[in-house]
Backbone bond lengths (Angstrom), bond angles and torsions (degrees), N, CA, C in turn:
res aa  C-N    CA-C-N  psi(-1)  N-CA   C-N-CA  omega(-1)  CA-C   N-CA-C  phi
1 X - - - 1.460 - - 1.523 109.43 -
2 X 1.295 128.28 137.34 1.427 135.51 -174.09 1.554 104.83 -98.40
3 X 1.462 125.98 -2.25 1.775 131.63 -143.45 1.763 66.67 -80.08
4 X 1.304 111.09 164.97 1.078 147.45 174.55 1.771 115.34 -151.71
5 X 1.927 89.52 108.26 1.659 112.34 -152.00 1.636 105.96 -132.53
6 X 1.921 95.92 110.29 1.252 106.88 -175.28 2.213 111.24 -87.79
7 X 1.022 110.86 114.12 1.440 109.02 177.16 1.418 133.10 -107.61
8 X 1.633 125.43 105.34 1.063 111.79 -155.34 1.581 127.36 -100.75
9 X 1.624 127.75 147.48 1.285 93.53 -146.15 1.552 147.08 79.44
10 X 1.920 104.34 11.28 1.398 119.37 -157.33 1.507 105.23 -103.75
11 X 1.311 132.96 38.67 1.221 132.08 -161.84 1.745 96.69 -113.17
12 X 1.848 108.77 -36.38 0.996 117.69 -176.40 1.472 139.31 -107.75
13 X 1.016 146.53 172.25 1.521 125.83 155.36 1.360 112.53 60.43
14 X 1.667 100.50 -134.52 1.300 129.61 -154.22 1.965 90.97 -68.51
15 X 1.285 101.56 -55.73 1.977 129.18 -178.64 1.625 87.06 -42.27
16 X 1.084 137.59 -78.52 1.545 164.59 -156.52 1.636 102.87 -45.33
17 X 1.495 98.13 -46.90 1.842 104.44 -175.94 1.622 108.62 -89.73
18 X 1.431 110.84 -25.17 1.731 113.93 159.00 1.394 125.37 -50.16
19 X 1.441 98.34 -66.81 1.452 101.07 177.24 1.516 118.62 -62.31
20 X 0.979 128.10 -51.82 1.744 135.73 158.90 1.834 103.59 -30.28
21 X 1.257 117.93 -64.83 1.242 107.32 -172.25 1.427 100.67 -77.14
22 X 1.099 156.81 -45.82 1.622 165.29 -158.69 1.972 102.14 -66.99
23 X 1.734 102.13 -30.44 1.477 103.57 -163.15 1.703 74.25 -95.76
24 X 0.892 146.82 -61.73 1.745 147.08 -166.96 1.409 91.12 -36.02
25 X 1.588 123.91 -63.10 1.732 95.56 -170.14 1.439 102.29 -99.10
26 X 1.440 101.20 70.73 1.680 108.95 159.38 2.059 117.76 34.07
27 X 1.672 87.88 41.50 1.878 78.61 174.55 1.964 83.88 -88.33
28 X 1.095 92.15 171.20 1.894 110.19 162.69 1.281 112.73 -85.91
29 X 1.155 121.11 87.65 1.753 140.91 164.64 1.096 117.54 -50.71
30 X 1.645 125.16 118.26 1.540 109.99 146.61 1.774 118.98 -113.79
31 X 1.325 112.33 88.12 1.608 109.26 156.42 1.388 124.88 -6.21
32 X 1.430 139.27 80.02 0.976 119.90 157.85 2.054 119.78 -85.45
33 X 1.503 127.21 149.78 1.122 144.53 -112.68 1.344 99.68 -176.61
34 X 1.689 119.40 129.83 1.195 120.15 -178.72 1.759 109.01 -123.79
35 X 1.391 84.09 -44.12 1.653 101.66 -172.14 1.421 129.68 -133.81
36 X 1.281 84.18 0.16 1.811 116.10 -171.51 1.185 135.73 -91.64
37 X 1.472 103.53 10.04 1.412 121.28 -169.73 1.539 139.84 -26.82
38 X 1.698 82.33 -46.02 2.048 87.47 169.36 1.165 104.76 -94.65
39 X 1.273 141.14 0.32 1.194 125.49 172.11 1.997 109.16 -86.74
40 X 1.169 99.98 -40.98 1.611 99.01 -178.04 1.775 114.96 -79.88
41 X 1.695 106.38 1.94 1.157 101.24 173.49 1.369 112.50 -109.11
42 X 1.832 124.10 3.31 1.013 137.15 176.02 1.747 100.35 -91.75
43 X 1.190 104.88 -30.03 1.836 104.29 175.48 1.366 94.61 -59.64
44 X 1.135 100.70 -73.50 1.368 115.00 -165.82 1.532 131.15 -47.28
45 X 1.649 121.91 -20.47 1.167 116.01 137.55 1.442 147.71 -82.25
46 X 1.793 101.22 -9.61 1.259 112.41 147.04 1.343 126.68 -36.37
47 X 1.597 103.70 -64.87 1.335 104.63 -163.16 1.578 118.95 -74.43
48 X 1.698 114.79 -5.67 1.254 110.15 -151.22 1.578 94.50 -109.15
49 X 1.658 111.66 -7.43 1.521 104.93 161.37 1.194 103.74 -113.80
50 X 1.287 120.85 52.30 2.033 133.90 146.49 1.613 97.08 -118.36
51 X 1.627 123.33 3.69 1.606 117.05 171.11 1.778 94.58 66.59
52 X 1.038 114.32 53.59 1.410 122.21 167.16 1.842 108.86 -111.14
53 X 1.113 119.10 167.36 1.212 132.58 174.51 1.231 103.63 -100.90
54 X 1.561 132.47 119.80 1.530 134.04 154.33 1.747 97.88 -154.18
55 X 1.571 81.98 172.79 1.625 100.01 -170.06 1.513 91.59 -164.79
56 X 1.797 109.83 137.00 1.310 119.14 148.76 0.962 128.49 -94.14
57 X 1.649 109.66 156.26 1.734 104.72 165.46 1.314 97.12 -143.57
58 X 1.329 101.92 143.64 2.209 120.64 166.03 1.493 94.32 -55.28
59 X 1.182 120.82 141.41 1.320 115.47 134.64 1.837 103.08 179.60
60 X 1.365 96.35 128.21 1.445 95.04 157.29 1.476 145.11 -84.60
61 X 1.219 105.81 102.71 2.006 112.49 -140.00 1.917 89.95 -77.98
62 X 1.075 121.96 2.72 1.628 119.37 158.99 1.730 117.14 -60.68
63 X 1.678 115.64 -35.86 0.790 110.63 175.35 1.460 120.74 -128.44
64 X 1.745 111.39 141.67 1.726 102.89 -162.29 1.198 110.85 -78.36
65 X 0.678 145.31 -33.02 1.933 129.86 174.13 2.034 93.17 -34.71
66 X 0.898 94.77 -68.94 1.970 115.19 -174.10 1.953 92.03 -27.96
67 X 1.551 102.06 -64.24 1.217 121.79 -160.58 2.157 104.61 -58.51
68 X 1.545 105.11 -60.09 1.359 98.44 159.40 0.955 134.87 -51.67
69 X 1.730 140.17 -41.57 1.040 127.94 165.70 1.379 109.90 -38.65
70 X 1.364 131.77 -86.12 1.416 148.84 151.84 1.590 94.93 24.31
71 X 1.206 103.49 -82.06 2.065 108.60 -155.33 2.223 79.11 -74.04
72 X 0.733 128.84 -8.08 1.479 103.87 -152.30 2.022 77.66 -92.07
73 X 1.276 120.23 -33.88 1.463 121.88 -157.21 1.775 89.07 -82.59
74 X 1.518 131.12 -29.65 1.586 122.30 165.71 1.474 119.77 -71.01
75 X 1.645 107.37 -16.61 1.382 118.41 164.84 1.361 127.10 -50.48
76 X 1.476 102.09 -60.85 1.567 122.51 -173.76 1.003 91.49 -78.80
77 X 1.743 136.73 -45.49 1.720 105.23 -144.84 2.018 94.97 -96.37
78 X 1.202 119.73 -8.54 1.561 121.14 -175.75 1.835 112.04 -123.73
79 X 1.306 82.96 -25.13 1.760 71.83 176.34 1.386 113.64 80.18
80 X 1.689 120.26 12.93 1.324 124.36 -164.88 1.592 118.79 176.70
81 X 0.972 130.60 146.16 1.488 120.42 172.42 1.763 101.14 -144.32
82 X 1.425 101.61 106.46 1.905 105.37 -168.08 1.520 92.67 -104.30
83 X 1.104 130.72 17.53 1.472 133.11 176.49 1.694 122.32 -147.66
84 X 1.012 105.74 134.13 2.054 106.59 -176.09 1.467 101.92 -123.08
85 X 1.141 134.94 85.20 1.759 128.41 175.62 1.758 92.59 -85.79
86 X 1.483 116.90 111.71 0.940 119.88 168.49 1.399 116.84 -99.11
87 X 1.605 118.80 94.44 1.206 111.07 -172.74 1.946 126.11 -118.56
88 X 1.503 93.81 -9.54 1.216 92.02 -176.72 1.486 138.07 -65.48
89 X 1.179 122.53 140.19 1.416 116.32 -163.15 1.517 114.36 175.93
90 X 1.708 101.81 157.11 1.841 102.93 -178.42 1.623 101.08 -124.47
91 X 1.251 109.16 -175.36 1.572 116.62 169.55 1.464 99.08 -154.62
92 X 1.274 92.21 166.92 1.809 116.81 -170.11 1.310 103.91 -151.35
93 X 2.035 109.04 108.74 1.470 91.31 145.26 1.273 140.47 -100.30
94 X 1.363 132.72 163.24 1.633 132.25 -125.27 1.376 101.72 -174.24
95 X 1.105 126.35 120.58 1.436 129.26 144.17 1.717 122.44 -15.61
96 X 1.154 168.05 -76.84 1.064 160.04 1.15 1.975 109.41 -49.97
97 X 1.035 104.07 -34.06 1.650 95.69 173.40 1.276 125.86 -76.23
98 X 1.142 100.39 -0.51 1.643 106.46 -173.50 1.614 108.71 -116.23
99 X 1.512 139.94 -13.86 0.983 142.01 79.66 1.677 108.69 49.10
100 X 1.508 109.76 79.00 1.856 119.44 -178.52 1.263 103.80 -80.26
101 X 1.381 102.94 -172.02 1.677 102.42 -172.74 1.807 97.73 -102.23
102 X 1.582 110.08 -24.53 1.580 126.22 134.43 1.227 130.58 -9.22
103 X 1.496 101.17 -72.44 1.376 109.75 -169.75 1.437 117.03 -84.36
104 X 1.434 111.63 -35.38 1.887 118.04 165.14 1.594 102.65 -54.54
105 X 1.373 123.88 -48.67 1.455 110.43 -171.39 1.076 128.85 -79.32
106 X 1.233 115.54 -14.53 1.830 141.82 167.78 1.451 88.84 -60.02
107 X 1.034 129.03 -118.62 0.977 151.27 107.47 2.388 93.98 72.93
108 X 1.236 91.50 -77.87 2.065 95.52 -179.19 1.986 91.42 -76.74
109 X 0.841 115.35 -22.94 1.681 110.20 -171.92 1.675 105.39 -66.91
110 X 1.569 106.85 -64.73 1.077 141.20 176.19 1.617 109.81 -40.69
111 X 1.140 102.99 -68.70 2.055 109.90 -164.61 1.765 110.55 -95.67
112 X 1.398 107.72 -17.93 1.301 120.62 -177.53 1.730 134.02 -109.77
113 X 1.437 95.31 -46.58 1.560 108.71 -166.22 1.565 81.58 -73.22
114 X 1.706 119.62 -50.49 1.314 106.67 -171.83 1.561 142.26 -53.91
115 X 1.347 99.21 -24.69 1.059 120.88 155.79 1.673 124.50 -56.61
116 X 1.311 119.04 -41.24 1.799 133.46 171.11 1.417 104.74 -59.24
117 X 1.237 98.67 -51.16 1.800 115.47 -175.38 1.587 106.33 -67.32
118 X 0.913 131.04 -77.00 1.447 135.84 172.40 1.328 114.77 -34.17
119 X 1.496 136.13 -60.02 1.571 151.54 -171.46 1.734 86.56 -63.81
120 X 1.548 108.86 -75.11 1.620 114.75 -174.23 1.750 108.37 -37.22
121 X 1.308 111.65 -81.71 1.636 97.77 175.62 1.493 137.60 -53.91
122 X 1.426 125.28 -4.78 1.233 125.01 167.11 2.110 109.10 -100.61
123 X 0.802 99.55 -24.52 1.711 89.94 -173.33 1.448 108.46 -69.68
124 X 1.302 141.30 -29.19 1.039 136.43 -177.97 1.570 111.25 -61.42
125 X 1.545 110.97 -27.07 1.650 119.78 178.30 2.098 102.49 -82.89
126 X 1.457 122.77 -32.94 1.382 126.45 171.16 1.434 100.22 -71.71
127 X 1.276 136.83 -25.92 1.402 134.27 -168.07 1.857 108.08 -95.16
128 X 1.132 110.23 -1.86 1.547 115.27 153.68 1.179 107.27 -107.29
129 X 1.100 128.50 -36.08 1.318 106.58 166.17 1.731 144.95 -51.14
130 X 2.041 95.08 -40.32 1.237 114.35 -170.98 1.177 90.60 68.08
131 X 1.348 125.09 80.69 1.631 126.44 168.20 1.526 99.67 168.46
132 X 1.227 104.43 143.81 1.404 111.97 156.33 1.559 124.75 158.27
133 X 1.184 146.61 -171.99 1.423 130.39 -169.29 1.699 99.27 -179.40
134 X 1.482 101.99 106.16 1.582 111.93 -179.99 1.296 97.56 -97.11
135 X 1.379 121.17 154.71 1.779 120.77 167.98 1.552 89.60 -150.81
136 X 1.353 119.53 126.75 1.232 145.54 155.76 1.361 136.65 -82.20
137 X 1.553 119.04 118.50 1.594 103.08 -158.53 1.685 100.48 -107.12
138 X 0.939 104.08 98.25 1.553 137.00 173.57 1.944 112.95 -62.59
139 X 1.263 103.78 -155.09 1.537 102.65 164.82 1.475 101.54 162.59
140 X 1.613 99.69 157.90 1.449 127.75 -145.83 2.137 88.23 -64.06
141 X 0.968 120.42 -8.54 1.557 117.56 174.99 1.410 117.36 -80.63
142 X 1.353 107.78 -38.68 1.572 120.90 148.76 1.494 135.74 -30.42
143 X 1.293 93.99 -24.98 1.658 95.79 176.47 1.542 113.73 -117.36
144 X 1.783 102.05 -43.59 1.254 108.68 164.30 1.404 137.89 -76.86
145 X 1.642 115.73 -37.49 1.446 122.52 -174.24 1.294 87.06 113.65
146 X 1.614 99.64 144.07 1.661 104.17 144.38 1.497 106.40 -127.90
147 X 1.445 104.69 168.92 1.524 113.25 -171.92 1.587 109.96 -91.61
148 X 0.998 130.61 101.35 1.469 124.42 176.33 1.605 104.85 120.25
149 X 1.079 104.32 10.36 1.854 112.60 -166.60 1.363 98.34 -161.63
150 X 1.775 129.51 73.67 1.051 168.78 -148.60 1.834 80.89 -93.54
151 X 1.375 84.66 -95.12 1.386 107.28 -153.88 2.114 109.46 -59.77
152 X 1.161 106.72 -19.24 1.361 117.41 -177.04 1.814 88.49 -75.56
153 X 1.220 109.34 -59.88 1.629 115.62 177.64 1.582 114.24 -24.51
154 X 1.942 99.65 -63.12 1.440 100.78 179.70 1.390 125.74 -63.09
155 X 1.073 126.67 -20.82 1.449 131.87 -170.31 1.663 119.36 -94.61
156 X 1.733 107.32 -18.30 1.218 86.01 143.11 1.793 128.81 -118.73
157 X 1.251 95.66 30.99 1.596 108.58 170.14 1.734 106.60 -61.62
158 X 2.178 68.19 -47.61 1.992 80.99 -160.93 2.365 104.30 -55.58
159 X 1.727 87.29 -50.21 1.451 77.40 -172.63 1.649 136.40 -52.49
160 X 2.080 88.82 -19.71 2.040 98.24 169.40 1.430 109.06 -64.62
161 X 1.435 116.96 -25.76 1.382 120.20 -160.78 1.906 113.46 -91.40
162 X 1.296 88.16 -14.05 1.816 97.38 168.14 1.103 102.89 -107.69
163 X 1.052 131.08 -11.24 1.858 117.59 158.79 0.914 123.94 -74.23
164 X 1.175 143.38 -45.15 1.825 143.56 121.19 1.264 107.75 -11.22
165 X 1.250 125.76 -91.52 1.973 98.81 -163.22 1.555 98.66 -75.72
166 X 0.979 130.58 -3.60 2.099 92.11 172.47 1.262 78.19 -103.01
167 X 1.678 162.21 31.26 1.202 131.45 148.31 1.913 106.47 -78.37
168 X 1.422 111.17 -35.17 1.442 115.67 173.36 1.643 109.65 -78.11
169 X 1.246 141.41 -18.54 1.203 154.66 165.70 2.072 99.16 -55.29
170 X 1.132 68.56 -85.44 2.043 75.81 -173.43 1.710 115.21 -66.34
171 X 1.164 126.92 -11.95 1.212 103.93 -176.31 1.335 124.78 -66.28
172 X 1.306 110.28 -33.33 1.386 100.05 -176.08 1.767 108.65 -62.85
173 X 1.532 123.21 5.26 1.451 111.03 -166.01 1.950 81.43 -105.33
174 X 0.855 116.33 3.88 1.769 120.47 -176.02 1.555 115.07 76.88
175 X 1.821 100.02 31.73 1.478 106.29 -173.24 1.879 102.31 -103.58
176 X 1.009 106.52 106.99 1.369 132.48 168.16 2.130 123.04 -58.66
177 X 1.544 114.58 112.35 1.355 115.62 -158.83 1.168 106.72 -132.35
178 X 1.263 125.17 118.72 1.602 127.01 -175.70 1.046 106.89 -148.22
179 X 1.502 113.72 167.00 1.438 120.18 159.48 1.323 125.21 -132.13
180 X 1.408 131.79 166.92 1.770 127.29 166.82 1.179 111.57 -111.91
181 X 1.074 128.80 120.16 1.140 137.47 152.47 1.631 134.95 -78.92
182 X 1.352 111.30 74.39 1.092 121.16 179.29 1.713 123.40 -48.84
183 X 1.431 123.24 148.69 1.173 112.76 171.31 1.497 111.65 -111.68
184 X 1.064 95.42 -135.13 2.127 106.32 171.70 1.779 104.52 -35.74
185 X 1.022 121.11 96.96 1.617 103.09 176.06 1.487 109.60 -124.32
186 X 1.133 118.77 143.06 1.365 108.99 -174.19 1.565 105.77 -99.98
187 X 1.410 116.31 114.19 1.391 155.19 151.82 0.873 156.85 -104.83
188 X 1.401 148.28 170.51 1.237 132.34 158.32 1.706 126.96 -55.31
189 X 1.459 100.68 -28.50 1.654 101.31 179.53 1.063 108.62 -52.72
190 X 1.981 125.99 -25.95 1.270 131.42 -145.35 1.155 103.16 -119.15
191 X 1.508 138.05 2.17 1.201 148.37 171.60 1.709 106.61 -25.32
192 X 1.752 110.27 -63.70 1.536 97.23 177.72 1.597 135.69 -57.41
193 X 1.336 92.65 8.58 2.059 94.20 -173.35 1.188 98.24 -78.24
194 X 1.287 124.95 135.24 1.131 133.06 153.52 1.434 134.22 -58.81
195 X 1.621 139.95 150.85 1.452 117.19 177.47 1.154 112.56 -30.57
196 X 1.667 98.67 -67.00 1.472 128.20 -173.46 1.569 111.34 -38.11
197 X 1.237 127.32 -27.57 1.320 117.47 -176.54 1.593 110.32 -104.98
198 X 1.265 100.70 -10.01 1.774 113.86 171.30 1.542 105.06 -73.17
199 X 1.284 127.49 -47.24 1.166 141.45 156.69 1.493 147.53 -16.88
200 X 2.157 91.40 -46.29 1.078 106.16 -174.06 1.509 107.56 -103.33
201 X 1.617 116.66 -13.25 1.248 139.14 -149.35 1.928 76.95 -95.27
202 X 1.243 109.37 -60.03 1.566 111.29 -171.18 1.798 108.36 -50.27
203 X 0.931 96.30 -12.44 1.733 92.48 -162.36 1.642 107.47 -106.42
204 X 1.536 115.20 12.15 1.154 137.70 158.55 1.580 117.34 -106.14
205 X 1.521 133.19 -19.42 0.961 146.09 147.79 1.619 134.12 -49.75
206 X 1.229 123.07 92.40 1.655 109.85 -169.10 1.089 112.98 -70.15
207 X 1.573 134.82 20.31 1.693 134.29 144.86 1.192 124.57 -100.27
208 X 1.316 101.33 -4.85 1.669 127.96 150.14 1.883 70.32 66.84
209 X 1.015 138.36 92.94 1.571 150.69 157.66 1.470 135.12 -177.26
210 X 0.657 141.94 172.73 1.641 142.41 162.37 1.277 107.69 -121.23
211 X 1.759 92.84 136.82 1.508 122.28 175.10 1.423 111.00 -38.93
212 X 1.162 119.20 159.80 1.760 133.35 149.32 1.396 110.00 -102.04
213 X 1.110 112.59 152.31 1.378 109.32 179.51 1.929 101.51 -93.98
214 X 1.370 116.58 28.83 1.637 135.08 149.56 1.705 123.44 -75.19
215 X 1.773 86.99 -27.05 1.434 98.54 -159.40 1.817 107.94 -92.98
216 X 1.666 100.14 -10.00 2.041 105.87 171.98 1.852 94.24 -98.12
217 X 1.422 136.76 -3.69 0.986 143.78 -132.89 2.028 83.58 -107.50
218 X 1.352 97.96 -50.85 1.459 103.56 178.81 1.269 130.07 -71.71
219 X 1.662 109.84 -35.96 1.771 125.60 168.14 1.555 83.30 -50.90
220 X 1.378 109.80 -82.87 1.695 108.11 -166.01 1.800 135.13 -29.17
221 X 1.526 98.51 -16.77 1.387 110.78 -176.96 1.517 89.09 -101.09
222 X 1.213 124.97 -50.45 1.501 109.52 177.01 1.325 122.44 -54.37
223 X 1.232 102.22 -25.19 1.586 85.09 -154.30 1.797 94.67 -96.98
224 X 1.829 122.16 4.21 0.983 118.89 154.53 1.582 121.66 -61.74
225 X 1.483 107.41 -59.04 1.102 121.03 179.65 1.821 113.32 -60.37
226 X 1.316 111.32 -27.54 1.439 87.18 -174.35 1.655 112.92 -66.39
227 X 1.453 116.56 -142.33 1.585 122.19 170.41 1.595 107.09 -171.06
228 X 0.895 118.42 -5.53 1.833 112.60 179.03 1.940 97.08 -117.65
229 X 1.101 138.17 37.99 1.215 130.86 -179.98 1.419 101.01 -145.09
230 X 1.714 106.89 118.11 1.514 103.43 -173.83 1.815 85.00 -163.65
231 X 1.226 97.12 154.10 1.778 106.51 -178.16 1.079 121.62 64.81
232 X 1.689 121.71 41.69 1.398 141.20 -154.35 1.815 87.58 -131.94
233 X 1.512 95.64 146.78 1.577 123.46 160.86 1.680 118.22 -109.78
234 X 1.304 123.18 50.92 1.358 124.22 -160.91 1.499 104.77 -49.03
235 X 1.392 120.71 136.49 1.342 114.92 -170.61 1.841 104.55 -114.48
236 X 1.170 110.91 125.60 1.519 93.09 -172.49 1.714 90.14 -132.11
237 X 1.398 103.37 123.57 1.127 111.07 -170.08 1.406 119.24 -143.17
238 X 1.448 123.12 -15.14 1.380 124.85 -145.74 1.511 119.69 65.40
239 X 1.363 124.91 11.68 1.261 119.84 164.05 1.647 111.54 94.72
240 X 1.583 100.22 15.03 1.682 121.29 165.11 1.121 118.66 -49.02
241 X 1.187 141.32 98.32 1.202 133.78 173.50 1.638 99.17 75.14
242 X 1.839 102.96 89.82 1.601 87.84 -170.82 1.877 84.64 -113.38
């Protein structure tokens, strides 16, 4: 594969099982990494004695200086970036009244602005091309709400809601915009659930299971490989909230 695929946030989790599967069918990976250092440099020698293509980079995609460097280092070292996995991001649960002026701005900087910043500095390089394919990793609270996670809710509302207009924005340049909306996934974000609350969460699920973070890993390869699917909220949930 020649695709050249920036992933942000890919050291861990959901990011972690992308790049792993994305570097398996030989696309050209770049790891992006905030805080994760030995972990994305332990991927990363994984993958590079399986004769895979990857590369890390520092950057904190909250802030754009961070974010340009980033596309400017896929610039020089590929000459191209035909892929945007925008995945980086945190959550907080919270009362809504309890809810700082802290934690809202953490919080839209973090899961959102980065997303503006990241999409904004790479499309101008897909827009000479006439090519390109952003996918945004969103989540099943995004569409529905969650209770106690206000502000996590809004931020990826906001990111379904900019995948929609720059999916009608860019198409005519053959630039492709989606998102996943993950549900129950078992991760590190999710470390505090208890069995007991894995349990109860499953028994609202009509696959009666929880996600892998293998299972947003595959939408993401599809939805590279496809070409007629753009301005989509793919919902992958087990049928959570159908």
């Amino acid at each position: 594969m020649n695709k050249v695929i920036i992933v942000t946030g890919g050291s861990r989790g959901i990011g972690a099982s992308i790049v792993k599967l994305l570097a398996a069918e030989d696309y050209k990976v770049i790891l992006n990494y905030h805080q994760s250092e030995h972990t994305a440099e332990e991927i990363k020698q994984e993958l590079l004695q399986q004769g895979k293509k990857i590369e890390i980079f520092k950057a904190d995609v909250s802030k754009r200086e961070d974010v340009r460097k980033l596309i400017q280092f896929a610039i020089e070292k590929y000459h191209k970036v035909d892929v945007l996995i925008n995945n980086a991001g945190i959550a907080q649960e919270k009362l809504f009244t309890q809810i700082t002026d802290e934690d809202w701005n953490k919080m839209i900087q973090t899961n959102l602005n980065s997303v503006f910043y990241c999409t904004q500095e790479v499309v101008p390089y897909m827009l000479e091309k006439q090519a390109g394919s952003i996918i945004n990793i969103s989540s099943i609270w995004g569409v529905t709400g969650g209770s106690c996670e206000v502000h996590y809710s809004v931020t990826k509302a906001g990111i379904d809601g900019m995948t929609k207009a720059l999916a009608k924005e860019l198409g005519p340049s053959h630039i492709r915009v989606n998102s996943i909306a993950p549900g129950a996934i078992d991760t590190d974000m999710n470390k505090s659930v208890t069995e007991e609350e894995w349990e109860e969460v499953k028994r609202e699920i009509p696959l009666n299971s929880i996600g892998k973070a293998k299972d947003i890993a595959k939408c993401a390869k599809w939805l590279i490989e496809d070409e007629y699917t753009t301005g989509q909220v793919i919902s992958v949930n087990g049928g959570w909230y159908i």
